[in-house]
C-alpha positions in Angstrom: 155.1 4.5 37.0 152.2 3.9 39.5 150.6 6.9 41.5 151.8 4.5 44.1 155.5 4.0 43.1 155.5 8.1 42.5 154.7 8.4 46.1 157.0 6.3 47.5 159.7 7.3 45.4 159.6 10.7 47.2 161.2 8.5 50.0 163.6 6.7 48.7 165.0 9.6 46.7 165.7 10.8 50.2 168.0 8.1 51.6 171.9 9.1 50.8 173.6 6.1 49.9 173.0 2.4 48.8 173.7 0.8 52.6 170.0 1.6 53.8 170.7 -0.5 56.9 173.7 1.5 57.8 171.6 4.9 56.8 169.0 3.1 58.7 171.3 3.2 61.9 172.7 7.1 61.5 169.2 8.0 60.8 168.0 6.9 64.0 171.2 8.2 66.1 170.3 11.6 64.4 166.6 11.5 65.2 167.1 10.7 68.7 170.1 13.4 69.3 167.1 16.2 67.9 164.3 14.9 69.6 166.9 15.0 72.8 167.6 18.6 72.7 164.1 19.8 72.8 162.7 20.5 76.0 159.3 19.0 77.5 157.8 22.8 76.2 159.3 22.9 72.8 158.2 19.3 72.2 154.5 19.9 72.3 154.9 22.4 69.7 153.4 22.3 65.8 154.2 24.9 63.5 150.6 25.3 62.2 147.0 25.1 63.3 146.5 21.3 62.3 149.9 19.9 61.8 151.1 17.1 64.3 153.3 18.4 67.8 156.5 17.2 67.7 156.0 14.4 70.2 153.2 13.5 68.0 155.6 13.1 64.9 158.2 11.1 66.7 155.5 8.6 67.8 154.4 9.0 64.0 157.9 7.5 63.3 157.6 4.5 65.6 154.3 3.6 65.1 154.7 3.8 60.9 158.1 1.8 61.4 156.1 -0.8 63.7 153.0 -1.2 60.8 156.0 -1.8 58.4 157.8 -4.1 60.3 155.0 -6.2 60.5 154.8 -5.5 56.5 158.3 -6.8 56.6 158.2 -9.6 58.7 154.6 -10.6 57.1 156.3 -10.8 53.6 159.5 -12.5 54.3 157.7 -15.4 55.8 155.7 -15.4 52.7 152.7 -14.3 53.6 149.8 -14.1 50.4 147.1 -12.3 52.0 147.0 -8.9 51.7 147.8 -6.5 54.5 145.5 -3.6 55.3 146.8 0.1 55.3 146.3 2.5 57.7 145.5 5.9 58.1 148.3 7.8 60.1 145.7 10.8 60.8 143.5 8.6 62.9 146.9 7.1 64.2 147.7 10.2 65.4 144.9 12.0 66.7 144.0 8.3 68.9 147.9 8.2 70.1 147.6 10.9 73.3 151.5 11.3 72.3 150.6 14.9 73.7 149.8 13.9 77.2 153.1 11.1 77.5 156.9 12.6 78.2 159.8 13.1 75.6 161.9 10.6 77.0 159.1 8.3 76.8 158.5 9.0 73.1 162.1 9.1 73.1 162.5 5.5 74.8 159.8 4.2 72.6 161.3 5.1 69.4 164.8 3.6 70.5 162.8 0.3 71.1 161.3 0.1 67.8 164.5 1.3 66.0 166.6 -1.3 67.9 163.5 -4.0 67.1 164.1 -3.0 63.4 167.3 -3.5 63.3 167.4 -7.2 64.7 164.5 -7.8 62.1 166.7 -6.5 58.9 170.0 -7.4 60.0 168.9 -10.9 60.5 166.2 -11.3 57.2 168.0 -13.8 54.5 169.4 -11.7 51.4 166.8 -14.4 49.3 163.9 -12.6 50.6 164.7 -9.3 50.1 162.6 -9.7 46.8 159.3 -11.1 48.0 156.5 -9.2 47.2 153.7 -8.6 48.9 150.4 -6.6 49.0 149.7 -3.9 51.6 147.0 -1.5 50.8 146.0 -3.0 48.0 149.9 -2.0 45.9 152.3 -4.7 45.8 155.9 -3.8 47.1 158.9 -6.1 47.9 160.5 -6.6 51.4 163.3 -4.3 50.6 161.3 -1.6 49.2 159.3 -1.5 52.8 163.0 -1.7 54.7 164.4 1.4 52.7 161.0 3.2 53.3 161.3 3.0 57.2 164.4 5.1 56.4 163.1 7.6 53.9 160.3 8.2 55.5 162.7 8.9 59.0 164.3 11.4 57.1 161.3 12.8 55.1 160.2 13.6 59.1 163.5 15.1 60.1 163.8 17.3 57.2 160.2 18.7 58.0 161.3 19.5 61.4 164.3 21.0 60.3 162.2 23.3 58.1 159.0 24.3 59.6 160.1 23.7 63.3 163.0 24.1 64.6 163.2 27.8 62.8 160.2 28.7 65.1 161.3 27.4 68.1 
């Protein structure tokens, strides 16, 4: 097994059941119903010098679901040239999440989610096992689709931990 595969197995290990499009869906109620609860205070909060706000993880999660929908999409319509990475620090510290509302984080992620949900529901069972190259490692259509869900939860299980008990 790859360095690579290792580190995305960490996600996938995380999604509950085989139906990734329905965990897909629950995932995406759940993160929204958490994010809803916090107020406007509570949202701009990290729970260490260095780590992301909470605003600035939720747009983490639409703007890493929008780079692999674009993986998805890419490699479906079988696309041969590789796709570039990207670096999800310099995402972050260029996305002024911190100066934009909740509900518009909020509102954002809902669009995204609902966008990946037309994309997957709609993608052809044969091409499910294209592969492709982003980043330089080569990973298959569904491998991307089930990592925009363990990645989700990956992200809700760290706020569970490290934030919510200090807020």
């Amino acid at each position: 097994m790859t360095d690579f595969q290792k580190y995305i197995q960490r996600y996938l290990d995380l999604i509950p059941s085989e139906n990734w499009l329905e965990e897909l869906k629950l995932v995406g109620e759940k993160t929204v119903s958490l994010f809803s609860f916090l107020t406007e205070e509570q949202s701009k909060f990290a729970y260490a010098e260095g780590k992301w706000t909470l605003k600035e993880v939720l747009l983490h999660l639409s703007d890493t679901e929008r780079v692999f929908q674009y993986r998805i999409l890419a490699f479906a319509r079988g696309e041969k040239s590789e796709l570039p990475g990207f670096d999800e620090e310099n995402y972050a510290a260029n996305s002024f999440a911190n100066v934009r509302s909740l509900q518009s984080l909020l509102d954002e992620y809902q669009l995204v989610r609902n966008s990946s949900l037309i994309l997957l529901e709609t993608l052809s069972l044969s091409v499910l096992s294209n592969i492709g190259t982003a980043n330089g490692n080569q990973i298959s259509v569904e491998t991307i689709c089930k990592l925009i869900v363990g990645h989700n939860i990956h992200h809700l299980n760290v706020v569970e931990e490290r934030y919510l008990p200090e807020l």
